[in-house]
C-alpha atoms as a printed R data frame, in Angstrom:
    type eleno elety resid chain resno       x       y       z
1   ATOM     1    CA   UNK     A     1 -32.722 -18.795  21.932
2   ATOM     2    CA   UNK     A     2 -32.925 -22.518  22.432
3   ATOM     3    CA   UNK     A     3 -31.435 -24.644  25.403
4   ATOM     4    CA   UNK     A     4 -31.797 -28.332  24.107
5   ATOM     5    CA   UNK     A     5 -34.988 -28.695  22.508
6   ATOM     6    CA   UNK     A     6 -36.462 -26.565  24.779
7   ATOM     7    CA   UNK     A     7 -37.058 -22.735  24.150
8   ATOM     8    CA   UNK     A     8 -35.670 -20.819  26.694
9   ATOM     9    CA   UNK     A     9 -37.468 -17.915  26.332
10  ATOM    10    CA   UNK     A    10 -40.996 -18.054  26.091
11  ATOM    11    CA   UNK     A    11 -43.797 -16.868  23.996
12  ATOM    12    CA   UNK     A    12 -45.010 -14.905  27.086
13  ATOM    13    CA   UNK     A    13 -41.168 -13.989  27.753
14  ATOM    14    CA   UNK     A    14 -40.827 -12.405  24.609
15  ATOM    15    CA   UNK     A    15 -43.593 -10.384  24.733
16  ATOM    16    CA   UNK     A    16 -42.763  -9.381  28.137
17  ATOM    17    CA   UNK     A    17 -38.965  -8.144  26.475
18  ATOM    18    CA   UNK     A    18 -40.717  -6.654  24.110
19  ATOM    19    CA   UNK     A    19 -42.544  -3.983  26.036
20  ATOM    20    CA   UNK     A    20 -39.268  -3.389  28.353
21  ATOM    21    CA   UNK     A    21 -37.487  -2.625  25.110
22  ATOM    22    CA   UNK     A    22 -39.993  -0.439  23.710
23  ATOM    23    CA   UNK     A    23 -39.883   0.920  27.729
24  ATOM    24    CA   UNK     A    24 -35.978   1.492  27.962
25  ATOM    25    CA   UNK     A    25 -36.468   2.938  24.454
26  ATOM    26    CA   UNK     A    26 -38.336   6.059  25.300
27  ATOM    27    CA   UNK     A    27 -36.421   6.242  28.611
28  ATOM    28    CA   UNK     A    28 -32.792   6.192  26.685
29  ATOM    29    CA   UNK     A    29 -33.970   8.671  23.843
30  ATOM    30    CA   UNK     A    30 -35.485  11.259  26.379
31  ATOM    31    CA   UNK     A    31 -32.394  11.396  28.493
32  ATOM    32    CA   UNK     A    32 -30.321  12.014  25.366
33  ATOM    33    CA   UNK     A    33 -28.945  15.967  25.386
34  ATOM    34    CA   UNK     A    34 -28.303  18.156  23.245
35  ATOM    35    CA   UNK     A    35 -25.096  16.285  22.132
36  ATOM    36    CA   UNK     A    36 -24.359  12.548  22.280
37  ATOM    37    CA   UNK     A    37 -23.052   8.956  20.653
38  ATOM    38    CA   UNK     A    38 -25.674   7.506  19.298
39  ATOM    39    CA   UNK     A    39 -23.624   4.508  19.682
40  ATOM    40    CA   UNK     A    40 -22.258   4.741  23.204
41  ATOM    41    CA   UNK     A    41 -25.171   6.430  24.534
42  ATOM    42    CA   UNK     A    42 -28.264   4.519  23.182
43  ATOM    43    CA   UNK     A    43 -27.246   1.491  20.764
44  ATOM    44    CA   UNK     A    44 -24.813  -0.179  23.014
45  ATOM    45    CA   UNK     A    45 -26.991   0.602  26.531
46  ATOM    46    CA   UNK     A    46 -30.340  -0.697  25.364
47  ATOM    47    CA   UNK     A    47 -29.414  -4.310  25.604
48  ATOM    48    CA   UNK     A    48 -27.813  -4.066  27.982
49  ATOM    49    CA   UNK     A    49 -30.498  -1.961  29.773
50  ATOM    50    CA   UNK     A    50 -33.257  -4.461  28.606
51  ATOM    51    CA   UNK     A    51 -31.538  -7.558  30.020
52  ATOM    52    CA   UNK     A    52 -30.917  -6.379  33.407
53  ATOM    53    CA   UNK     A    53 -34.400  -4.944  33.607
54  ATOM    54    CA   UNK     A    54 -35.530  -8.799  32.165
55  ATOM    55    CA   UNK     A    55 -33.132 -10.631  34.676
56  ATOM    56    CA   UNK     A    56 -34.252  -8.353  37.738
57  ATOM    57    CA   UNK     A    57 -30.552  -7.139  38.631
58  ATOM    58    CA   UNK     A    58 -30.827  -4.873  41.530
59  ATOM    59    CA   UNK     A    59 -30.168  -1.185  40.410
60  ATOM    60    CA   UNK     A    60 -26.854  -0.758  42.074
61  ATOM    61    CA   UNK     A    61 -25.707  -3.277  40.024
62  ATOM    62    CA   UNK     A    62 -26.672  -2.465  36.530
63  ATOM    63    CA   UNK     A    63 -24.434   0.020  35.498
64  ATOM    64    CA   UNK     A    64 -21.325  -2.021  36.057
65  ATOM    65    CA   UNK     A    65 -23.408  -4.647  34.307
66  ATOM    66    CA   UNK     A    66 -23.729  -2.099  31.623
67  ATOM    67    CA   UNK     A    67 -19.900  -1.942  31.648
68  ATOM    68    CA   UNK     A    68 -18.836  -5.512  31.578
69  ATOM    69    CA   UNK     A    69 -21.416  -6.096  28.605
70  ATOM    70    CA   UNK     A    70 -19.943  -2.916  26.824
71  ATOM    71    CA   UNK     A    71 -16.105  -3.714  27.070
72  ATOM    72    CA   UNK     A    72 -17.109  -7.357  25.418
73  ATOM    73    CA   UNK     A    73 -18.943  -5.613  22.602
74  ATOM    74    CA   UNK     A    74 -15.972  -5.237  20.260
75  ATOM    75    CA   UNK     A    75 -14.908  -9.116  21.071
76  ATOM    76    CA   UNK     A    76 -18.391 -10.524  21.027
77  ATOM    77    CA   UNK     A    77 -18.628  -8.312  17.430
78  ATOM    78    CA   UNK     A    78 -15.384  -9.914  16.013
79  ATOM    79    CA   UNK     A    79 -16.915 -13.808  16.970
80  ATOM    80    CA   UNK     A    80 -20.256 -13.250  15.387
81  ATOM    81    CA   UNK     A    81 -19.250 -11.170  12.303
82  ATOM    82    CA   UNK     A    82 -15.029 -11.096  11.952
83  ATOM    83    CA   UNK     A    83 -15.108  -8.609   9.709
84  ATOM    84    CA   UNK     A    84 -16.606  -6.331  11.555
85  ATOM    85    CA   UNK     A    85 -13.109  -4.747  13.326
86  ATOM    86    CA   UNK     A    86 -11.544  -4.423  10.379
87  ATOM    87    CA   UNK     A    87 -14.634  -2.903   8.362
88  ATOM    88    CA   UNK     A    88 -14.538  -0.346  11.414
89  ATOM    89    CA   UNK     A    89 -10.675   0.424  11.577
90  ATOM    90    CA   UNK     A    90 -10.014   0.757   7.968
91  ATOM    91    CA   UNK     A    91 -13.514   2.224   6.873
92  ATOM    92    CA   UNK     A    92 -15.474   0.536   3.784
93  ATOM    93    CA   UNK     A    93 -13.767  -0.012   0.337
94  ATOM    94    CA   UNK     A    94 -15.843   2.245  -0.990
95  ATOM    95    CA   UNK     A    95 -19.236   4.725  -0.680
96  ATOM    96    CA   UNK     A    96 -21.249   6.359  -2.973
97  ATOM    97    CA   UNK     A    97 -24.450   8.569  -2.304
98  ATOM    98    CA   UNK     A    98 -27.751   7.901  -3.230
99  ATOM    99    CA   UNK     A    99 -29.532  10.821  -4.245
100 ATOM   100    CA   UNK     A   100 -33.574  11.160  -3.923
101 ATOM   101    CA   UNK     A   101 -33.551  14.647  -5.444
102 ATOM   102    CA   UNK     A   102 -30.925  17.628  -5.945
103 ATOM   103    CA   UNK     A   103 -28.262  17.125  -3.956
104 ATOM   104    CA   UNK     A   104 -28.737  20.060  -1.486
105 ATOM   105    CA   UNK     A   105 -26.589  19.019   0.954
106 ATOM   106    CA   UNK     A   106 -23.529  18.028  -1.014
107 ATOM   107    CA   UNK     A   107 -24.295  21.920  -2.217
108 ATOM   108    CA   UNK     A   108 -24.915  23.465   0.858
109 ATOM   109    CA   UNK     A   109 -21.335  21.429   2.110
110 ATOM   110    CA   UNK     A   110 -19.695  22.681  -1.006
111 ATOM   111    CA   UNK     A   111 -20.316  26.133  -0.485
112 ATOM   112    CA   UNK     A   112 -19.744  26.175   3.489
113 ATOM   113    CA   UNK     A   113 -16.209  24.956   2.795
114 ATOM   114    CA   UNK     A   114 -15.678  27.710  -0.083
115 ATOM   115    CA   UNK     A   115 -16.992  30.158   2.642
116 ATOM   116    CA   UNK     A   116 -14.865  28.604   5.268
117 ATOM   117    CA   UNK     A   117 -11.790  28.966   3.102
118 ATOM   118    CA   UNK     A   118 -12.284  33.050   2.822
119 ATOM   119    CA   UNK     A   119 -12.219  33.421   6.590
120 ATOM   120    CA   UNK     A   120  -9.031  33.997   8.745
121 ATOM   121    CA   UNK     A   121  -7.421  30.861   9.628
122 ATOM   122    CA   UNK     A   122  -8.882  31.487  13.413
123 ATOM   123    CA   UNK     A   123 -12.672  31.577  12.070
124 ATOM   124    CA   UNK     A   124 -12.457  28.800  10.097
125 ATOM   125    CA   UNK     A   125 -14.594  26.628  12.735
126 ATOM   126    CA   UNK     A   126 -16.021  23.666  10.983
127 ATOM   127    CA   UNK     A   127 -19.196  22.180  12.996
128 ATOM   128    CA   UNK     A   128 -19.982  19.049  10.844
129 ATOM   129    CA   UNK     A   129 -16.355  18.144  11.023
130 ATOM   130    CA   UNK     A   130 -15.752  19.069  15.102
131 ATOM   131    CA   UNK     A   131 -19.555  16.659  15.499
132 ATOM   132    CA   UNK     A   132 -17.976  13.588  13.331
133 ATOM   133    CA   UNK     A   133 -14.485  14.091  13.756
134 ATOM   134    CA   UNK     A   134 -14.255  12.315  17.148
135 ATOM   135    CA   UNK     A   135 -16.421  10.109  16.466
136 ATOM   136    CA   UNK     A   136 -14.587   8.943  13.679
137 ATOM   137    CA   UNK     A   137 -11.242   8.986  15.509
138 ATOM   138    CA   UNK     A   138 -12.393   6.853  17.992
139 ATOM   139    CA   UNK     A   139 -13.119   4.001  15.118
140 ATOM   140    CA   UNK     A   140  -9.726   4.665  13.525
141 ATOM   141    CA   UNK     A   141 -11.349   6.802  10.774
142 ATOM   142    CA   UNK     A   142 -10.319  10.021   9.201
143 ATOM   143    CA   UNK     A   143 -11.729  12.458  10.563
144 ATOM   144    CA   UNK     A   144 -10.836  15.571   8.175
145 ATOM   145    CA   UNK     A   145  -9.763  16.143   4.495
146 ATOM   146    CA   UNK     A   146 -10.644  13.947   1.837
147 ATOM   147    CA   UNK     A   147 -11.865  11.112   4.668
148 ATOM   148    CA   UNK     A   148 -14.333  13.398   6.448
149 ATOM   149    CA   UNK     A   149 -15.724  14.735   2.665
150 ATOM   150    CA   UNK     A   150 -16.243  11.555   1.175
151 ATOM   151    CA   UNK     A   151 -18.445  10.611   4.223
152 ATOM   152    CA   UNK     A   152 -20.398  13.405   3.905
153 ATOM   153    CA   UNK     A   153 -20.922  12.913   0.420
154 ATOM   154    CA   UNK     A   154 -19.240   9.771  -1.082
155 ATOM   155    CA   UNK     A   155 -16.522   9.083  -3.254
156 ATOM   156    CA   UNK     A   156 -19.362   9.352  -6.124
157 ATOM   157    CA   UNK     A   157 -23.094  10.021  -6.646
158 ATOM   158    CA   UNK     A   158 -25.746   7.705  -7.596
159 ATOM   159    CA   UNK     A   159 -27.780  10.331  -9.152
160 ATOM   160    CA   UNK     A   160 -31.544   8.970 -10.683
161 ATOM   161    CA   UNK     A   161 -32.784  12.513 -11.671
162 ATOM   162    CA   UNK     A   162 -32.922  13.930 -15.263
163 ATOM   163    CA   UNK     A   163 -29.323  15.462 -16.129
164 ATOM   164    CA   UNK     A   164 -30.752  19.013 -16.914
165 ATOM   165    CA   UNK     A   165 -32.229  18.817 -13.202
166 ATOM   166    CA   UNK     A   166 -28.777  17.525 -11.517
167 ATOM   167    CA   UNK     A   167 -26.739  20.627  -9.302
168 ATOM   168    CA   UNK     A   168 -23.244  21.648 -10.687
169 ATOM   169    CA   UNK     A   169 -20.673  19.722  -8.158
170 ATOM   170    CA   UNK     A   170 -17.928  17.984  -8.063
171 ATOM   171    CA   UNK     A   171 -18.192  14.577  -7.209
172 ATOM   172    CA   UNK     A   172 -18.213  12.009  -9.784
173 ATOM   173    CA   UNK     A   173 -21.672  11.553 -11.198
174 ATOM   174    CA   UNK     A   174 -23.440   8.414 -11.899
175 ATOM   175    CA   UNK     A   175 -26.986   8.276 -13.712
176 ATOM   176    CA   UNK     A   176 -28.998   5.508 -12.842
177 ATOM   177    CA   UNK     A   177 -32.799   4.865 -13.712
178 ATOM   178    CA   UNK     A   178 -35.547   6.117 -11.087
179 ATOM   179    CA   UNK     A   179 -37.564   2.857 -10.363
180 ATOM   180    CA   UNK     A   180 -41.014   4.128  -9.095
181 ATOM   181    CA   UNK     A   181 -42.337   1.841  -6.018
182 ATOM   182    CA   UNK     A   182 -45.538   2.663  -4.204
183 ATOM   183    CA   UNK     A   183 -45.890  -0.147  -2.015
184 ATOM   184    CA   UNK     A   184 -48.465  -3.149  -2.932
185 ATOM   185    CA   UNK     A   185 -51.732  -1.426  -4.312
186 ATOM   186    CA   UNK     A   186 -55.570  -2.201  -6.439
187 ATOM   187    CA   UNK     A   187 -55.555  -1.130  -9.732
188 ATOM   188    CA   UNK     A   188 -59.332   0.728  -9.860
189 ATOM   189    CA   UNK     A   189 -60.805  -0.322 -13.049
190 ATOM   190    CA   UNK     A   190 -61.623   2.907 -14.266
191 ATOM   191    CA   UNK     A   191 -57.866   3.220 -14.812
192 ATOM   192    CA   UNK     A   192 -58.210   0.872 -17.798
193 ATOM   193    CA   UNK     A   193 -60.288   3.493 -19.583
194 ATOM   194    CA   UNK     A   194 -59.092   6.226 -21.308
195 ATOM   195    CA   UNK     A   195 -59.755   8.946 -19.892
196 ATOM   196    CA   UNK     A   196 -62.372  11.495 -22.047
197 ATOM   197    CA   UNK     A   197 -61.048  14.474 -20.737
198 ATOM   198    CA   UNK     A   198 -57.621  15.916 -19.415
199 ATOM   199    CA   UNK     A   199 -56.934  13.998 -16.085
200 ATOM   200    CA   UNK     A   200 -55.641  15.925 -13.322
201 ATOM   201    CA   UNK     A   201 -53.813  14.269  -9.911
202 ATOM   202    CA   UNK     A   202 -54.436  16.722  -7.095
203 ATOM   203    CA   UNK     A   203 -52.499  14.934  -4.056
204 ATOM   204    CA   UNK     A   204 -50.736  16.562  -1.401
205 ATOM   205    CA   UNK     A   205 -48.929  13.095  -0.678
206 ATOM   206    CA   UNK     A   206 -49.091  11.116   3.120
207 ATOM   207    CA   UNK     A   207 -46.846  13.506   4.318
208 ATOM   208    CA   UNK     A   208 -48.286  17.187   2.776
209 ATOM   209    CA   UNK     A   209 -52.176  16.275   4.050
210 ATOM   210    CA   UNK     A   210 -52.365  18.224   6.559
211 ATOM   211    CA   UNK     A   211 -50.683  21.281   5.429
212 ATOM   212    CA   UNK     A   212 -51.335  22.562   1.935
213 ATOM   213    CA   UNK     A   213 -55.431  22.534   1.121
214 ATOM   214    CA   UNK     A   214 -56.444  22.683   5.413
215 ATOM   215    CA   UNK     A   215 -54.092  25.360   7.134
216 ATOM   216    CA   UNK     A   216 -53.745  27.359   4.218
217 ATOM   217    CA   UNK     A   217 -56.541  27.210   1.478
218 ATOM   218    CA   UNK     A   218 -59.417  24.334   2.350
219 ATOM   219    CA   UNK     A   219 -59.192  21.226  -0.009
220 ATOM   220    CA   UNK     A   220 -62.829  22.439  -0.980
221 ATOM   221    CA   UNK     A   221 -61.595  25.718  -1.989
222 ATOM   222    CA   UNK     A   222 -59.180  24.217  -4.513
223 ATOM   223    CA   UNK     A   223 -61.857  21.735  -5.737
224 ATOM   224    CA   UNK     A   224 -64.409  24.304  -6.150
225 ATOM   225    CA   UNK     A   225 -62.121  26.727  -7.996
226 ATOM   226    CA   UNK     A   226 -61.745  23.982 -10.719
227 ATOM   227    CA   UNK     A   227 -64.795  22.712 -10.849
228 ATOM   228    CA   UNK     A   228 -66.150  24.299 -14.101
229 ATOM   229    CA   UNK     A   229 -62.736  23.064 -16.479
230 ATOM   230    CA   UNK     A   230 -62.909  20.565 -18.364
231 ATOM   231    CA   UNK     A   231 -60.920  18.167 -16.763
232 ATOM   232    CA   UNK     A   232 -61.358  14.862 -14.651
233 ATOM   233    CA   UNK     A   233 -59.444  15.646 -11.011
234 ATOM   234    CA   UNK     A   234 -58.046  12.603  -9.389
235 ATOM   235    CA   UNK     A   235 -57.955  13.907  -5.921
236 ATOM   236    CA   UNK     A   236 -56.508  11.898  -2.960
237 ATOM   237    CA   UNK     A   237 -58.037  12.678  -0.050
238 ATOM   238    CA   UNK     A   238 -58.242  10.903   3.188
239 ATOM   239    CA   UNK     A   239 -61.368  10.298   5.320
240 ATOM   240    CA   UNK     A   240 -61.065  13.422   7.716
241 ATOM   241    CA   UNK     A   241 -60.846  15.498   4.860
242 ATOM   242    CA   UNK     A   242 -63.505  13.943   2.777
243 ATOM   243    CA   UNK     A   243 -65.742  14.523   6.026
244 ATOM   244    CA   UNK     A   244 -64.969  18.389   5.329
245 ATOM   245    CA   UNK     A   245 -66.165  18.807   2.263
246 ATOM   246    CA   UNK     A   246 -69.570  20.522   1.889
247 ATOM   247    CA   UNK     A   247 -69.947  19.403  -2.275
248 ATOM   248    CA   UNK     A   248 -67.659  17.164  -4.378
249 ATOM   249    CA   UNK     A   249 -68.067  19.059  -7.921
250 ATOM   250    CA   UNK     A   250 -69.015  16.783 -10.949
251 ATOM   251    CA   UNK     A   251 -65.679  17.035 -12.690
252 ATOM   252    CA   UNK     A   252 -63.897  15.474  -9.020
253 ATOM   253    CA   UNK     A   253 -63.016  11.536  -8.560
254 ATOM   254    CA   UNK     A   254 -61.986  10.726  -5.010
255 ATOM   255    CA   UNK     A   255 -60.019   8.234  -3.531
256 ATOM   256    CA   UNK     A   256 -57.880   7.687  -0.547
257 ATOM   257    CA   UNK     A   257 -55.162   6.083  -2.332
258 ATOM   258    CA   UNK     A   258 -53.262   5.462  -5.231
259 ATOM   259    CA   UNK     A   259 -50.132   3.963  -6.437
260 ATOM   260    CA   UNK     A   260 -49.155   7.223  -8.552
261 ATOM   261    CA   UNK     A   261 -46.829   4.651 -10.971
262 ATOM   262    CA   UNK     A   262 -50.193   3.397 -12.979
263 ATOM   263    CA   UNK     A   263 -52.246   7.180 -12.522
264 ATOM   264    CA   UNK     A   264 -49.810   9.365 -13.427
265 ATOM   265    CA   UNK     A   265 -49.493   7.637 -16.968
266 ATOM   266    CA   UNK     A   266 -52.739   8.548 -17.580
267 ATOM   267    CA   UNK     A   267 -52.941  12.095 -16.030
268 ATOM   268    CA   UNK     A   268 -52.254  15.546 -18.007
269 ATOM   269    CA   UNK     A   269 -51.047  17.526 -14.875
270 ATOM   270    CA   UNK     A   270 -50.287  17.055 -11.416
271 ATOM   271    CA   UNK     A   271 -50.812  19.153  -8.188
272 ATOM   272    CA   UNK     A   272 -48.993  18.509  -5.425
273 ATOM   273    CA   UNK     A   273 -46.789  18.983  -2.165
274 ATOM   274    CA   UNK     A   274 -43.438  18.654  -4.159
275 ATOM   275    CA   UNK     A   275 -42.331  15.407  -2.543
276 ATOM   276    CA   UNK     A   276 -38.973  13.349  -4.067
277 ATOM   277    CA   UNK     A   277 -40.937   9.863  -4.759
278 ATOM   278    CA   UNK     A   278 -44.066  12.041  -6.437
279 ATOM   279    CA   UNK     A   279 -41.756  14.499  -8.700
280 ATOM   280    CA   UNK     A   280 -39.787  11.912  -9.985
281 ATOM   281    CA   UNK     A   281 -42.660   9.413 -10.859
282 ATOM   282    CA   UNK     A   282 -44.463  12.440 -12.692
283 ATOM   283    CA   UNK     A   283 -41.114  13.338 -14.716
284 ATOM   284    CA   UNK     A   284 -40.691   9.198 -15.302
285 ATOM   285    CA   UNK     A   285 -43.836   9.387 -16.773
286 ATOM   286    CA   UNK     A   286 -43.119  13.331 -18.491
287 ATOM   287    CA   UNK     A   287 -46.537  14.849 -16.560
288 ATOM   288    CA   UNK     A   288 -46.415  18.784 -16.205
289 ATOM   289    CA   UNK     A   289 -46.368  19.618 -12.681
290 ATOM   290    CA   UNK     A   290 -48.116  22.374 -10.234
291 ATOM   291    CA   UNK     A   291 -45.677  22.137  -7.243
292 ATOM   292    CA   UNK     A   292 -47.109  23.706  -4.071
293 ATOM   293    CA   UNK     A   293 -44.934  23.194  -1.170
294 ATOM   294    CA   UNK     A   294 -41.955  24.495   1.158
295 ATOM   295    CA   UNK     A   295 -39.981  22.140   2.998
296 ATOM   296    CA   UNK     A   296 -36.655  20.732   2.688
297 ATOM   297    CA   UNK     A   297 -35.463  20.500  -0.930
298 ATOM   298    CA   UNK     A   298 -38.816  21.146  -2.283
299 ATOM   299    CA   UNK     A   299 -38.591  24.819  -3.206
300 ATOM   300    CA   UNK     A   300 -35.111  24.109  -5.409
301 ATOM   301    CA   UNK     A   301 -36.946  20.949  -7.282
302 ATOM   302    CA   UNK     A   302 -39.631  23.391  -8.134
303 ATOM   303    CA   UNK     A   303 -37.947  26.369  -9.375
304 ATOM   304    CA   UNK     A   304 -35.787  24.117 -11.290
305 ATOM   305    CA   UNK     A   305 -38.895  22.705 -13.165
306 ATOM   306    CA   UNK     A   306 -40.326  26.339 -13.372
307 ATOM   307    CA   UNK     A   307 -37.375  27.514 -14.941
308 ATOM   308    CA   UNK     A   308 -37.107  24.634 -17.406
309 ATOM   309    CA   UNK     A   309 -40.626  25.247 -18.247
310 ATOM   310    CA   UNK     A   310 -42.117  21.972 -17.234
311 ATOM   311    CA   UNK     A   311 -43.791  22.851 -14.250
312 ATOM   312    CA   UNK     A   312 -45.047  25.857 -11.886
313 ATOM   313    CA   UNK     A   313 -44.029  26.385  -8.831
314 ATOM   314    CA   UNK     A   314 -46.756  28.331  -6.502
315 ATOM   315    CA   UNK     A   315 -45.203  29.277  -2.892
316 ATOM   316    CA   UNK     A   316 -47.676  28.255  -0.308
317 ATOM   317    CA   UNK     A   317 -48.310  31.882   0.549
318 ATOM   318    CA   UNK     A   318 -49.236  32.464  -2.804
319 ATOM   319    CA   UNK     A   319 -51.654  29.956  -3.037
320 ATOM   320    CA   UNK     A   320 -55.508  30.742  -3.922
321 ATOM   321    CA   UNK     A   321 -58.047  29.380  -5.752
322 ATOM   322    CA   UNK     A   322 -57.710  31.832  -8.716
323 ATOM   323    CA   UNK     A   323 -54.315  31.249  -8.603
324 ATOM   324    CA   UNK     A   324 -54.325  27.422  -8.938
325 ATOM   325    CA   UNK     A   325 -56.963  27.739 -11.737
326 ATOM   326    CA   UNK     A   326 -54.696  30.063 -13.414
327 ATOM   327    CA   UNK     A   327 -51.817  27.425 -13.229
328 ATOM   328    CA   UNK     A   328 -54.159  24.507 -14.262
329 ATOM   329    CA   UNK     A   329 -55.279  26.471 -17.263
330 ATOM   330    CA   UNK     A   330 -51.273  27.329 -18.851
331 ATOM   331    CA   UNK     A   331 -50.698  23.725 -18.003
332 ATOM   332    CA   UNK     A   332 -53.122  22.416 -20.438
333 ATOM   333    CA   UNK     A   333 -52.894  24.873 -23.038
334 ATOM   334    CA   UNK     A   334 -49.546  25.816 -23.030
335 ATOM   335    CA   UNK     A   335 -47.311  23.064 -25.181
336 ATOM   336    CA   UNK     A   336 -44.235  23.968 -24.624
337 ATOM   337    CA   UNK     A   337 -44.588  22.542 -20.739
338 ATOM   338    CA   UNK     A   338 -46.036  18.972 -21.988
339 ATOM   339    CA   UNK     A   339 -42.751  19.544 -24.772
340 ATOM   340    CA   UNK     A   340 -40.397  20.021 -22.298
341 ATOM   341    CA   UNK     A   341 -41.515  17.461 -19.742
342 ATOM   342    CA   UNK     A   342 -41.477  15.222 -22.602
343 ATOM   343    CA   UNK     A   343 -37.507  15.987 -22.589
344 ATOM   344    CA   UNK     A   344 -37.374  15.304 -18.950
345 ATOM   345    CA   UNK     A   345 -39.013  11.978 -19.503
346 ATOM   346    CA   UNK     A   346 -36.746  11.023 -22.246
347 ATOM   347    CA   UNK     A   347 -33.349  11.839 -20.360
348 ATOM   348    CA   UNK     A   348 -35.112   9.675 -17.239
349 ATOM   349    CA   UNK     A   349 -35.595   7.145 -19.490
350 ATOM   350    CA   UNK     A   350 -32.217   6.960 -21.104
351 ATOM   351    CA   UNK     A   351 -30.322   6.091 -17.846
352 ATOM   352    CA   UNK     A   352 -28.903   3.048 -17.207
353 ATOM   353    CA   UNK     A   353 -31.520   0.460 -15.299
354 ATOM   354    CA   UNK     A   354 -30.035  -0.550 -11.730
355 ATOM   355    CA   UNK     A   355 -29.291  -3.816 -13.442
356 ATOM   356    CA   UNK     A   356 -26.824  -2.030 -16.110
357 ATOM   357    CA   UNK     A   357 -25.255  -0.159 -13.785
358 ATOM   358    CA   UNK     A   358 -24.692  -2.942 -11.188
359 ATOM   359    CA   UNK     A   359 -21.189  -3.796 -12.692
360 ATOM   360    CA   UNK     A   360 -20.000  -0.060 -12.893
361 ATOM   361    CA   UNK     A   361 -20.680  -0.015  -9.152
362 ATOM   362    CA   UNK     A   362 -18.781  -3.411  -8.678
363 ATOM   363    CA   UNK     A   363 -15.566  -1.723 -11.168
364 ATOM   364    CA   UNK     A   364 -15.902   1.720  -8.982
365 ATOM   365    CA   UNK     A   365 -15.507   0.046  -5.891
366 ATOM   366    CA   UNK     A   366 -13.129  -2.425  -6.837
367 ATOM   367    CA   UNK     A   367 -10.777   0.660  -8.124
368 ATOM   368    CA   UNK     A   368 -11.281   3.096  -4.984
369 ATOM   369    CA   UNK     A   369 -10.379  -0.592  -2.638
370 ATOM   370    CA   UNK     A   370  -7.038  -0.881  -4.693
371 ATOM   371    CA   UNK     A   371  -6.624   2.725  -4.568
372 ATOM   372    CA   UNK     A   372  -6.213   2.324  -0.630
């Protein structure tokens, strides 16, 4: 903000607003119960909040401060972006989903509403709808049947996976290319060399650390169980780990990080944590994969790849050395999973780039905008 050529808040000001933001913050979100508007109850107060606490109101005065600020909202909105009402009274044009793996939700939604449609009409509670329903009737939304669905789930799917990995639904499918980003990274130089033996990635991911290789078999364990194959393991570790290691074997190359886009090219196998960004850079790139893991979506991505053949899948309470060594060992001699990840690769490879399917989007939406 600027009053002349003057600033009108300071450099020391807007430090000083920063820390009462980050301060009304933590207040807002721990007074939040069980069920609440994210909107009313937090986006809309924190300015408000942070301003009076900047300008020193007295506290009997700040909630109707509070209110004055929030029955302008919807005017001051229409000023600075005009759209904005209408956007929120007649819904967008159009929405699609982006998918980062199966789409277990749109599933799991799919078969609660089949379920929901064999109970008696006075069992046939719906809590996703009840939560977003008034929500969206307050913004002049609908808030059941087709409206409340394609919220949930779009009018179509933006779907980047392999087609023999995609779920059977119903909406609309459209393939588009999985573009692998891992942030700005070094490029070792070893990585320019071929490798002389089978490369193997054993990650666990930023995320998968500090579950799989410490809580349930130690890191050294793992390393130790493979350390007589004859293979070169890339293993990602990070300092608190490398710190409990007693040996690193001879066949073991460790690093803290690395943008799995220019490994993985290079690598015969991968073990990890079954993360989205990891599986689908390893089937981009048509590497085998040992998928240890549990959460979320994870354990559907990896029986999927079992069952196709280009992967394992070992349940975290399965895991032991012997067992991973087992794995490691089909992986390398077995074709038929480098064969079929091969596949994988190729079907990745033959969807449309974002860039091609930029103007399919741009047709979509135009149609579903008419359609209204």
């Amino acid at each position: 903000m600027s009053a002349g050529a003057e600033p009108a808040v300071s450099a020391q000001d807007e430090v000083a607003v920063e820390a009462l933001a980050e301060q009304v913050s933590r207040t807002l979100l721990g007074g939040l119960g069980a069920c609440f508007d994210l909107v009313a109850d937090f986006t809309r107060r924190l300015p408000a909040q942070v301003l009076a606490e900047f300008l020193g109101l007295p506290a009997a005065r700040r909630g109707r401060f509070e209110e004055l600020l929030a029955g302008c909202a919807r005017s001051l909105d229409s000023r600075l972006c005009p759209q904005t009402l209408d956007i929120t009274r007649t819904g967008l044009g159009a929405a699609a989903e982006l998918l980062w793996g199966p789409d277990v939700i749109g599933q799991a939604r799919e078969r609660f509403l089949e379920a929901k449609a064999q109970q008696a009409p006075e069992h046939r509670e719906d809590p996703m709808a009840e939560w977003l329903g008034w929500t969206l009737e307050r913004l002049g939304l609908p808030a059941a049947g087709d409206g409340l669905e394609e919220l949930l789930n779009g009018q179509w799917v933006i779907d980047p996976g392999p087609k023999s990995v995609r779920l059977d639904l119903r909406e609309p499918i459209l393939p588009m290319r999985f573009v692998p980003y891992n942030g700005p990274a070094v490029v070792p130089d070893w990585l320019s060399e071929q490798p002389k033996r089978p490369r193997v990635c054993l990650t666990q991911g930023v995320s998968g650390r500090e579950t799989h290789g410490k809580d349930i078999v130690r890191f050294q364990d793992l390393l130790t169980a493979l350390n007589d194959l004859d293979i070169e393991i890339v293993a990602t570790l990070d300092s608190t780990q490398r710190e409990n290691l007693t040996e690193v074997p001879d066949n073991v190359r460790i690093v803290d990080f690395i943008s799995m886009d220019v490994l993985l090219p290079s690598c015969a196998a991968i073990i990890y944590h079954g993360g989205a960004g990891t599986s689908a850079t390893a089937l981009l790139h048509g590497v085998p994969q040992i998928v240890i893991g549990a959460h979320w979506d994870v354990p559907v991505r990896a029986r999927q790849l079992d069952d196709l053949g280009a992967g394992i899948f070992i349940r975290p309470e399965d895991l032991d050395a012997a067992t991973l060594r087992a794995a490691v060992r089909r992986v390398l001699t077995e074709p038929s999973l480098q064969q079929t990840a091969d596949r994988l690769r190729a079907e990745m490879r033959s969807n449309p780039t974002p860039a091609e399917t930029v103007p399919v989007l741009e047709r979509l939406t135009q149609s579903h905008r008419q359609s209204r």
